[in-house]
N, C-alpha and C positions, 0 to 999 in steps of 0.2 A: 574458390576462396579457401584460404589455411583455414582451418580450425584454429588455429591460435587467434587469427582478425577474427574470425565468426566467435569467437569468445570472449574476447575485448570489447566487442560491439553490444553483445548480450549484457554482458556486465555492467556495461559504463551508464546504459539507459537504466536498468535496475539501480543501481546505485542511486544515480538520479531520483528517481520516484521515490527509492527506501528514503531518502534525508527528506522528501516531502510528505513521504505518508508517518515518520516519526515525529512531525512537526504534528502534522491531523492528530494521530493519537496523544500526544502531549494536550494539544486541545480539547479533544473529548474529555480527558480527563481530568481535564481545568473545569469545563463547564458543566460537567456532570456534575463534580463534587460542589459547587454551589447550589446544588439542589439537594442536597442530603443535611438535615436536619441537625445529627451529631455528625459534624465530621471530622475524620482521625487522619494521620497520614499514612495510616495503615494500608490506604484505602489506594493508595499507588502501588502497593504489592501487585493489585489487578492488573495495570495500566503495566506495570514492567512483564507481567505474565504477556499478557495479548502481543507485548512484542518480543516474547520471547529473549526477554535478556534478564531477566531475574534469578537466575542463577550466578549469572557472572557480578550480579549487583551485592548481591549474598555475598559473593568470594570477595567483595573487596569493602562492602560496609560493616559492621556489628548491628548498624541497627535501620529504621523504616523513616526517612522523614521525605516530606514533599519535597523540600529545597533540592536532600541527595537524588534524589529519584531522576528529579528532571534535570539536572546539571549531568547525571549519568546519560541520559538521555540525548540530549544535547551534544555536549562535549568530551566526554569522555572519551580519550584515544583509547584505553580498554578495552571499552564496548566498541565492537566489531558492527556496530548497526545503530551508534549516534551517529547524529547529524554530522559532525565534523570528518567520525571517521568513512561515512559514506561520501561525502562530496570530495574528501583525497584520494577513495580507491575510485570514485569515476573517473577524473582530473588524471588518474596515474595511468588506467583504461584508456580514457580520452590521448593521450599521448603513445599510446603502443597503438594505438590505428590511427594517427592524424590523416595518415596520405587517403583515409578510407572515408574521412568526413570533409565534409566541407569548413573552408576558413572561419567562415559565419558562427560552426558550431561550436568549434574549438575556442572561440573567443567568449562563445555564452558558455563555456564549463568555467572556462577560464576564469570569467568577469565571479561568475558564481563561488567559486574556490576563494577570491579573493575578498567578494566581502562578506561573506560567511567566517572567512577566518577571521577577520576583525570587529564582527559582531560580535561573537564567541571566543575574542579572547582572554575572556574575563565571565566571572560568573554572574547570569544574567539575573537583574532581579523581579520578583514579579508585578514591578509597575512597566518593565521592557517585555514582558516574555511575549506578550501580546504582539506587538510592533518586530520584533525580531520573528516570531513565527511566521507572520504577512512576509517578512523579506527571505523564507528559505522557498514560501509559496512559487513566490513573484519569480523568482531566480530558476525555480523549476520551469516553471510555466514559459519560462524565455527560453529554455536550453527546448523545450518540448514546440513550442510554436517556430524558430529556426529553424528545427530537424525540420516539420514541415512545409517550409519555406522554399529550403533550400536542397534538401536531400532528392536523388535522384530515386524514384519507385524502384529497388532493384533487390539484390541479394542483401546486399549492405544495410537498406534501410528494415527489410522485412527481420534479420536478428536486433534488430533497436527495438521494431514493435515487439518483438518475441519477450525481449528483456521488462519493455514496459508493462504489458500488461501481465504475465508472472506474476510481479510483483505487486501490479495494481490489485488483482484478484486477491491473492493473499493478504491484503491487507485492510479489504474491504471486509470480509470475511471475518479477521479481528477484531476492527472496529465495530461491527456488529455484536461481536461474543464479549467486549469488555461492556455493553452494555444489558445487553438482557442475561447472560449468565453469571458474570462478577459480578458487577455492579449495581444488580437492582437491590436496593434492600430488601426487602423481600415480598414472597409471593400476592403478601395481603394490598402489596405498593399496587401492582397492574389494572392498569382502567386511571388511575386517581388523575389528579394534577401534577405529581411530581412525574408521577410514571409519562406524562404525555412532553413535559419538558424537555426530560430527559432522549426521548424519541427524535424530538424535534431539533435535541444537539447532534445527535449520528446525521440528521440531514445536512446542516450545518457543515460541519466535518469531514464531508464528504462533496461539498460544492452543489448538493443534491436538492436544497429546499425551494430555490426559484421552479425545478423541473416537477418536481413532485404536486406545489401549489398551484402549475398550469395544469397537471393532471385532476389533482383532487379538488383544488379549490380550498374554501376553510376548513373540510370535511377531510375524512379521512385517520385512522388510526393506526394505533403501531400494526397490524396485522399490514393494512397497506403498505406503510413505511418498508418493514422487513420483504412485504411483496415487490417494493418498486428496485430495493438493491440487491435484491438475490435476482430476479426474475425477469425483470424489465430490457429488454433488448434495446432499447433505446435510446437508455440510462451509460451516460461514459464510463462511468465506476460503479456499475451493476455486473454481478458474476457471470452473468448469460451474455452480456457484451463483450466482458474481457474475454471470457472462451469460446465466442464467436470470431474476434478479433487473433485470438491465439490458431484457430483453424482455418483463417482464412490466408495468415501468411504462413503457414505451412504448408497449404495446398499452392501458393504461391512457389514455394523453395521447393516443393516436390515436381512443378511441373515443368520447373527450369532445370533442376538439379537430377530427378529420380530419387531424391532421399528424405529422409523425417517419416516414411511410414509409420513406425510403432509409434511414435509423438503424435501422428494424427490420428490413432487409434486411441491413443489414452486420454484425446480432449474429445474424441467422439463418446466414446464413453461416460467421461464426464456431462458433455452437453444431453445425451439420450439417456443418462440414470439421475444422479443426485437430480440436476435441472431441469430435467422433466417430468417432475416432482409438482403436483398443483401446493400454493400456499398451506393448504389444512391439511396435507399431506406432511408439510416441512414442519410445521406446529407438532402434528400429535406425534410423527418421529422424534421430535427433541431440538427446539432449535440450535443450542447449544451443542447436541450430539452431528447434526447436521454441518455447521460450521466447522467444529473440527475434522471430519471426514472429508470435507470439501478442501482446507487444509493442507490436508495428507495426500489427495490427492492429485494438488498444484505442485505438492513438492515431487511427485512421482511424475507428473508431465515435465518437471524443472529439469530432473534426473535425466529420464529419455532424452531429453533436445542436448543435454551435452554427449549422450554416447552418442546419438544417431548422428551427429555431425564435427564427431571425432572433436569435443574440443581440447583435451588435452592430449592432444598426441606429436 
């Protein structure tokens, strides 16, 4: 396969996931902030940090309000990582590999592109923003359940998984740090009621509270919670599944190909350090020092898988 398909394919899934996992974080941080006592719209500086677009929000506002925050979020062709502008660069993706996907797929990017752009092409307001987050879900979840449908197990599909779960990781990872290190109020909040709400929104958020309440039952606290999404191999959007998932089509593309070695070296890595890490281990290191090192080191396995498989060349 070119590097150019094997990078179009990487992409197009990423993309995908990114306009679903901006939709989560838009959510978290709807529902968090109705658990905060005084709340300011300050408190979206967090929620643009976690997704790493607050700098560009800066360059283009003078000032902090909810409405800008998540219409940036959202809609903004600026931002390189709203929702609009990721469902065009997969759709653009999706079109520089069609012969490489199946009919089926191309029709769920398609169907997705189009009504996402006419959800958003107007500023959404917050008696819709609920209703329209369900339809970037739902659209994901179609484009994600077709691949599996209809994609053949092969080179093709294994850079789609590679793509998804990237991205999944990374922003499971976020979703966890906008809540225990931005956003708690503070340290005296942990154990209370608000602190357990707020927990119970990253479950939320994550599609994670049906699997966690047949794990735990009524019981269970944030120590769990932050146990079942960093740790849990079982958990679809847990860090130790996506980087299980990340190593197993690697060792797939190595056994066909001979290539991805240092990529499978740097999720081994990952999966045998940070993640093999017991929960009191991830506490007294730092949760929040944890999460970003985790991070940093998704963006360096990101790195790897484009040189090891030449995709720009």
């Amino acid at each position: 396969m070119l590097g150019k398909t094997a990078n179009g394919l990487f992409w197009m899934y990423r993309y995908m996931e990114r306009a679903e996992n901006t939709a989560r974080l838009i959510e978290t941080g709807q529902r968090i902030a109705l658990t905060r006592l005084n709340q300011t719209d300050e408190e979206w500086k967090s929620v643009l940090k976690s997704a790493d677009c607050l700098s560009g929000y800066r360059a283009a506002h003078d000032d902090m309000s909810r409405d800008q925050a998540v219409d940036w979020m959202l809609r903004s062709k600026d931002n390189s990582s709203s929702v609009v502008s990721s469902v065009n660069a997969a759709r653009q993706n999706a079109r520089l590999v069609r012969t490489a996907i199946t009919g089926e797929v191309w029709e769920a990017v398609n169907s997705a592109y189009m009504a996402l752009k006419s959800a958003l092409s107007r500023k959404v307001s917050e008696r819709d923003l609920p209703s329209v987050l369900r339809l970037i879900r739902h659209h994901a979840a179609l484009v994600r359940g077709v691949t599996h449908g209809t994609m053949l197990r092969n080179q093709i599909y294994d850079f789609a998984r590679l793509g998804t779960f990237i991205e999944r990781a990374d922003n499971t990872a976020r979703i966890l740090d906008v809540k225990y290190y931005v956003l708690l109020p503070s340290a005296k909040s942990v154990g209370t009621s608000i602190d357990n709400v707020q927990w119970e929104s990253i479950l939320r958020s994550v599609s994670a509270r049906g699997g966690f309440r047949m794990e735990f039952g009524a019981g269970g606290g944030p120590r769990e919670i932050a146990e079942f999404l960093i740790l849990d191999r079982r958990m679809p959007r847990s860090l130790a599944f996506c980087a299980g998932k990340l190593g197993d089509n690697l060792n797939y593309l190595a056994d066909d190909h001979g290539a991805g070695a240092a990529s499978r070296e740097r999720v081994s890595a990952l999966e045998n350090g940070l993640l093999s890490k017991d929960i009191n281990d991830i506490f007294q290191f730092g949760l929040h020092e944890f999460l970003q090192k985790t991070i940093e080191e998704i963006t360096n396995i990101s790195r790897q898988i484009e040189q090891d498989f030449r995709f720009y060349a």
